[in-house]
C-alpha positions as CSV (number, residue, x, y, z in Angstrom):
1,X,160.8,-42.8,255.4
2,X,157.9,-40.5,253.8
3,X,156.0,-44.0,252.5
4,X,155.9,-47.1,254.9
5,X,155.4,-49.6,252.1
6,X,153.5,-53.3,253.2
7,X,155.9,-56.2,254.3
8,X,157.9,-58.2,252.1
9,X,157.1,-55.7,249.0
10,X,158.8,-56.1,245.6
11,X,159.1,-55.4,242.5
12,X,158.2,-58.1,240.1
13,X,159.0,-58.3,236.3
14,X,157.0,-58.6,233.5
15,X,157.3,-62.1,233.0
16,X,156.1,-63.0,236.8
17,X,153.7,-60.4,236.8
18,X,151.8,-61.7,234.2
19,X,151.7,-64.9,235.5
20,X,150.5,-64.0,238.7
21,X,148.0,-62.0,237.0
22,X,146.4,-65.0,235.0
23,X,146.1,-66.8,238.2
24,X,144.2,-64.0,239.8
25,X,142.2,-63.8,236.7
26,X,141.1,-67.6,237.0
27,X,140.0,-66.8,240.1
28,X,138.2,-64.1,239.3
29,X,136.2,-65.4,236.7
30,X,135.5,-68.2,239.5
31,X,133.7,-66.1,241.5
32,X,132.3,-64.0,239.0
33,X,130.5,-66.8,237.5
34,X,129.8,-68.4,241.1
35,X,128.6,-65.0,242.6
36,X,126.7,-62.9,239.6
37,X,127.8,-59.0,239.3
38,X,125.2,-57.4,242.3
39,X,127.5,-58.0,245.4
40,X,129.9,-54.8,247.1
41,X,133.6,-54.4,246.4
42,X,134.1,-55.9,250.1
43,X,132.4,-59.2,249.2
44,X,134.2,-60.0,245.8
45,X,137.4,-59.1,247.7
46,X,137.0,-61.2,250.4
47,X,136.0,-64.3,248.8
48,X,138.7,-63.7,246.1
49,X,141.7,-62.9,248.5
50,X,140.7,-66.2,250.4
51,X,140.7,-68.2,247.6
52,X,144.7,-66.8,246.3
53,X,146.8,-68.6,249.4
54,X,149.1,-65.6,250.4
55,X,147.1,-62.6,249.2
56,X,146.2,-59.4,251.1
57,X,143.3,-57.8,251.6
58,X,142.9,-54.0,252.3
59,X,146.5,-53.3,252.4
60,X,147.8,-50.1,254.4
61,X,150.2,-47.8,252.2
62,X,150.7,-44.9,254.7
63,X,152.7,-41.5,252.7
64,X,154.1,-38.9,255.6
65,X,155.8,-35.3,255.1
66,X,157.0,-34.2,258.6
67,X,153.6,-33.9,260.6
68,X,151.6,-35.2,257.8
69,X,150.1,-38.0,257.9
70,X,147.8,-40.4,254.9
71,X,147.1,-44.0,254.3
72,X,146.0,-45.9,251.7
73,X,144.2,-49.3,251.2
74,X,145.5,-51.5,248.5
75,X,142.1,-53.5,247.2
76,X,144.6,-57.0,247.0
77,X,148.1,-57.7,247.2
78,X,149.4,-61.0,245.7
79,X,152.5,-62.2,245.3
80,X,154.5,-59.4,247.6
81,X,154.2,-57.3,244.2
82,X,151.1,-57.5,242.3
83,X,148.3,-55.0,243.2
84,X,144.3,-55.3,241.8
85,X,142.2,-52.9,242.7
86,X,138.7,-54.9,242.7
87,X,135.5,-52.6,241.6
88,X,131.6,-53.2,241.6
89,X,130.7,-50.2,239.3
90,X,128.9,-49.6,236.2
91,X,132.5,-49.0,233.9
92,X,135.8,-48.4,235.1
93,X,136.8,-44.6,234.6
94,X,140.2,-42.4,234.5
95,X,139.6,-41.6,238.3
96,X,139.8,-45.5,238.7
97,X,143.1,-45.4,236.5
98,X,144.3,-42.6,238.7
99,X,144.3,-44.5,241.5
100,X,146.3,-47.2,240.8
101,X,148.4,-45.8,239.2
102,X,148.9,-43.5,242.2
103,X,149.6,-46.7,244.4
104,X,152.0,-47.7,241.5
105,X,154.1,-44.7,242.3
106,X,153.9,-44.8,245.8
107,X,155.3,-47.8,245.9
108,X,157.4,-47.9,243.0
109,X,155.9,-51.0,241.4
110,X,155.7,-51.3,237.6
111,X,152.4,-53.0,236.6
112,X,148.6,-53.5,238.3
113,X,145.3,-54.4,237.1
114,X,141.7,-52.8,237.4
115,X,138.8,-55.4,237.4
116,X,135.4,-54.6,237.5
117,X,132.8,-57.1,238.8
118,X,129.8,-55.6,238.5
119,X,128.6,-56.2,234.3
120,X,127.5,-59.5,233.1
121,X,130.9,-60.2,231.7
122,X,134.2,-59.3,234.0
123,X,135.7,-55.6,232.9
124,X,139.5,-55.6,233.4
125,X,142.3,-53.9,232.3
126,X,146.2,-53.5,232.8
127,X,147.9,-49.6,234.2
128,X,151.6,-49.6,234.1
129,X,154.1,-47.1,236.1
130,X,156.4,-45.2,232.8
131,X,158.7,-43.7,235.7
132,X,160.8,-44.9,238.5
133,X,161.2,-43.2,241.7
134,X,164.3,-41.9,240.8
135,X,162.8,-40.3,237.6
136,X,160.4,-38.9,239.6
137,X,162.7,-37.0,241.8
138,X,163.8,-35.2,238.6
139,X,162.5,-32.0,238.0
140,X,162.8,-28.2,237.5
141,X,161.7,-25.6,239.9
142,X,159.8,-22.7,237.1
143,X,158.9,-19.8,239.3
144,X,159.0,-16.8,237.2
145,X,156.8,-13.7,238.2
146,X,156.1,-15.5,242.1
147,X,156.1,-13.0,244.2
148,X,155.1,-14.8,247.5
149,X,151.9,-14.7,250.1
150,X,150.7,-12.2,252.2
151,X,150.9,-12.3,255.7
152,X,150.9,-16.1,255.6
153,X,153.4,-18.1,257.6
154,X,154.3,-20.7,255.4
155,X,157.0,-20.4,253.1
156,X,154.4,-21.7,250.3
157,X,157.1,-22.2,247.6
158,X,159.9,-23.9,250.0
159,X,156.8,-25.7,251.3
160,X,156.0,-27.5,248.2
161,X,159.2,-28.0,246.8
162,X,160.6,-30.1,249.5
163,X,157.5,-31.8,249.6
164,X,157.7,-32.9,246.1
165,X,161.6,-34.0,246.7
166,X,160.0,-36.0,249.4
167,X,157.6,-38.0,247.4
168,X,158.5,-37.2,244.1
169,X,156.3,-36.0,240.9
170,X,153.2,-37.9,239.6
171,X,150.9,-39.0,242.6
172,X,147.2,-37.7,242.3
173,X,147.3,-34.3,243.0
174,X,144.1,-34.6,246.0
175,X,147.6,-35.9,248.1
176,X,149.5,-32.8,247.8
177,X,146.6,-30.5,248.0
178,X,145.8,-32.5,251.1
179,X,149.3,-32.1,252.7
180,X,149.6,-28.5,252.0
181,X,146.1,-27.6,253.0
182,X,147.6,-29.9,256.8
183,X,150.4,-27.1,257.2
184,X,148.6,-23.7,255.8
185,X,145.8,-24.9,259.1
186,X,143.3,-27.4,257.9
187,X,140.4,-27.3,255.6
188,X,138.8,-24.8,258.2
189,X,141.6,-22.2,257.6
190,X,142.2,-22.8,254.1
191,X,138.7,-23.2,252.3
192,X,136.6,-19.8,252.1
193,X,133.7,-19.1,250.4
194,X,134.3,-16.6,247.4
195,X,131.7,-14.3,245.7
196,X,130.9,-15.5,241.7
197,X,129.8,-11.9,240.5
198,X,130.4,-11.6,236.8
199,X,129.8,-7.9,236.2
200,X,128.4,-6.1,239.4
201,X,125.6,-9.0,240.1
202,X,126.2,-11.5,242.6
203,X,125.0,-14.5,241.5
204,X,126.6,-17.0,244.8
205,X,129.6,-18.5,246.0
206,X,132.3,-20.7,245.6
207,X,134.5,-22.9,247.9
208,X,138.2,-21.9,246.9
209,X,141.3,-23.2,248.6
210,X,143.0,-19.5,250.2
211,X,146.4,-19.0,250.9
212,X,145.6,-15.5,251.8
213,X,142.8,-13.4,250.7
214,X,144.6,-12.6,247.4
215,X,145.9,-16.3,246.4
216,X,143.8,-19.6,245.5
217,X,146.1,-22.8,244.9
C-alpha cells in the first residue's frame, strides 16, 4: 500500500462532519479564551486533544513508492475522520491550505478545518477535497518534444508516471520532488549550484534541481 493511513480511518459525510466540527469548535474557543493566543501549536494541541475524549494527536500518515519513504503528522484527528490542523501564527496562508488539503488527498477524506490560535479572536476556516482518489488516478501522459536525459540512469519519464499512478494527481508537489530527487541519488547528487550570468557577467549562483547537466526539473 503506497499510504499507510491511521487506524480505524473513514470517511465521514457532511452532515457528521459538521457536527464533529462544532464540537471541536466549542472546545476550541474553551481554551482559546482560558489560555490567551501567545502559547506554541504543541500546547493548544495538547490541551485541546485531551479535552475531545477519542481524539489524536500528531497523527502519522506515512506515503511510500518502492524504496521511498515519508510521513506526515496530522495536527488532530477526531472522530476516525475529521482532521484540524491547529496553528499559532499571525494569519493563516495558501501554504497552510496546501497542506491540508494535501492530507485530504492522501487520505481520501472530504472535508478539514484550519484554526489559528494565535489573534485575539480564533481564525478558522473550512478546505474541502473536489476529487476522489479514483479521479485522481485519471490522467493523460502529454510528452511531446521529450527527448530524455543524458547519461542518467533513471528512466525520468517511466519514473514519474508510475509514481503518479501510485499516489495519484494533486498532493503538494515538495512530495514528488522529494521522491524523485530519493531515486535520481539524494539532494547531494541532484542539487548543483548554477551560474546566474545574464549577458557575459557573472553576477552568482543558484541551487537548481539537475537531472543531468543539461536538464533542471
Amino acid at each position: 500500500m503506497p499510504i499507510v493511513a491511521p487506524a480505524g480511518l473513514r470517511r465521514l459525510d457532511d452532515e457528521e462532519f459538521g457536527r464533529v466540527a462544532y464540537r471541536v469548535m466549542e472546545v476550541v474557543f474553551l481554551v482559546h479564551n482560558e489560555f490567551g493566543r501567545l502559547f506554541d501549536e504543541p500546547i493548544y494541541q495538547t490541551e485541546i486533544t485531551r479535552r475531545l475524549e477519542g481524539a489524536r494527536q500528531q497523527v502519522p500518515v506515512e506515503v511510500s513508492f518502492r524504496s521511498f519513504r515519508k510521513t506526515h503528522y496530522l495536527g488532530l484527528l477526531h472522530a476516525d475522520g475529521a482532521v484540524f490542523e491547529l496553528k499559532a501564527v499571525e494569519t493563516l496562508t495558501e501554504r497552510h491550505r496546501a497542506q491540508l488539503l494535501n492530507y485530504l488527498l492522501l487520505l481520501d477524506l472530504g472535508h478539514g478545518k484550519l484554526v489559528n490560535l494565535r489573534n485575539e479572536l480564533v481564525e478558522h476556516e473550512f478546505v474541502n477535497a473536489p476529487w476522489r482518489r479514483e479521479d485522481r488516478l485519471r490522467f493523460q501522459v502529454e510528452d511531446t518534444g521529450w527527448s530524455g536525459t543524458n547519461g542518467c540512469a533513471v528512466d525520468l519519464e517511466d519514473l514519474i508516471v508510475e509514481l503518479v499512478r501510485d499516489w495519484g494527481l494533486g498532493l503538494q508537489i515538495p512530495l514528488y520532488e522529494e521522491a524523485v530527487t530519493h531515486f535520481l541519488g539524494g539532494e547531494s547528487a541532484v542539487i548543483r549550484p548554477v551560474d546566474v550570468a545574464p549577458g557575459d557577467t557573472k553576477i552568482g549562483t543558484q541551487a537548481c534541481r539537475l537531472v543531468d547537466s543539461e536538464t533542471a526539473f
